[in-house]
C-alpha positions as CSV (number, residue, x, y, z in Angstrom):
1,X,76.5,102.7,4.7
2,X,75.6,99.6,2.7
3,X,74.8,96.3,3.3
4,X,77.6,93.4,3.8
5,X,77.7,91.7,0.5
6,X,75.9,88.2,0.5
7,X,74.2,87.9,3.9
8,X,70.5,87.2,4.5
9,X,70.1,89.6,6.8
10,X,67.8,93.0,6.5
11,X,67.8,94.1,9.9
12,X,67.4,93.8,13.3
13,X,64.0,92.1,14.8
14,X,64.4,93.5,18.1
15,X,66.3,93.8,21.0
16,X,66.0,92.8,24.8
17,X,66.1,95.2,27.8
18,X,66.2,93.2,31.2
19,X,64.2,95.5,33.3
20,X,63.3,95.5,37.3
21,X,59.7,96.3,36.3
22,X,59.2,95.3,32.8
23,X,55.5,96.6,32.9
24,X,56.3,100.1,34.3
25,X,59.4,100.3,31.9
26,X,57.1,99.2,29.1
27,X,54.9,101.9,29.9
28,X,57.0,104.9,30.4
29,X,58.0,103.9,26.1
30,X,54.4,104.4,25.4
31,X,54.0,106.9,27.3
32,X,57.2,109.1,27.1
33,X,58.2,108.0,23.4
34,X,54.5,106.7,21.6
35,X,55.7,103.4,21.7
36,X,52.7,100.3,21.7
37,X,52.4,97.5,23.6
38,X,52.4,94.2,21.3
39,X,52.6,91.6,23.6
40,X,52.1,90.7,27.3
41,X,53.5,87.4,28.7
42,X,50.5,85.8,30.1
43,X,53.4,83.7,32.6
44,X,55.9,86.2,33.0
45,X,56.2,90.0,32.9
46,X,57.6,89.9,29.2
47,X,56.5,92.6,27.3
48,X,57.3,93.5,24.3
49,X,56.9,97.7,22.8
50,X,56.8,98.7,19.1
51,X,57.4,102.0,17.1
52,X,57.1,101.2,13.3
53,X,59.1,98.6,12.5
54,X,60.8,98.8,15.8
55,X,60.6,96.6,18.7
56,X,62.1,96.3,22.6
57,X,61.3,93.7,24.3
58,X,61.5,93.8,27.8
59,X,62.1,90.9,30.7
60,X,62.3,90.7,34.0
61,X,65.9,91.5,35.3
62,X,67.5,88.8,37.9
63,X,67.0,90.0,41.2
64,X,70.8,89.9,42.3
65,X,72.9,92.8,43.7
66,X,75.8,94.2,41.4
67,X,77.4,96.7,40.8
68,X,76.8,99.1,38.4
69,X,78.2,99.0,34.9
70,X,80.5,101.4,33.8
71,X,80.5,103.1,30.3
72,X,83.3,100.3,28.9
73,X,81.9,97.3,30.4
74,X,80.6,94.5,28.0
75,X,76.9,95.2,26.8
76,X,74.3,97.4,26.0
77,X,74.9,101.0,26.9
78,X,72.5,103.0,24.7
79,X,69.6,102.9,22.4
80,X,70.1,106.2,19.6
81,X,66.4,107.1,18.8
82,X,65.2,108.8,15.5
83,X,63.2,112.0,16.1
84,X,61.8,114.5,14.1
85,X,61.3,116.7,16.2
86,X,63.4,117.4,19.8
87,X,60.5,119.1,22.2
């Protein structure tokens, strides 16, 4: 696929994940995936992950009941993750 033709943009910067526990989300991508921690909100529980040139960062979810979303609903549904290697 190539790029649109004349736009400014090269990519995306990063995207946001609203978490219950940003910190223990944040660590399960180090841990689970290699990911590094790049930033700790020294007033919130913001923290933002990198991989190479990729970045999550990750707030603090509202604390209000809902239901869950459902595979059609509006939003996020899945991040697709480059491997090389599966195990």
């Amino acid at each position: 696929m190539g790029m649109c033709a004349d736009t400014p943009f090269s990519g995306i910067e990063h995207l946001a994940i609203a978490s219950k526990d940003p910190k223990a989300l944040a660590k399960w991508y180090c841990n689970a995936l290699g990911f590094k921690i790049v930033y700790e909100s020294k007033d919130s529980p913001t923290t933002f992950v990198e991989l190479g040139d990729d970045m999550i960062e990750i707030i603090e979810a509202a604390k209000i009941d809902r239901a869950p979303a459902a595979e059609k609903d509006p939003g996020l549904r899945h991040i697709a993750i480059s491997t090389t290697d599966m195990h």
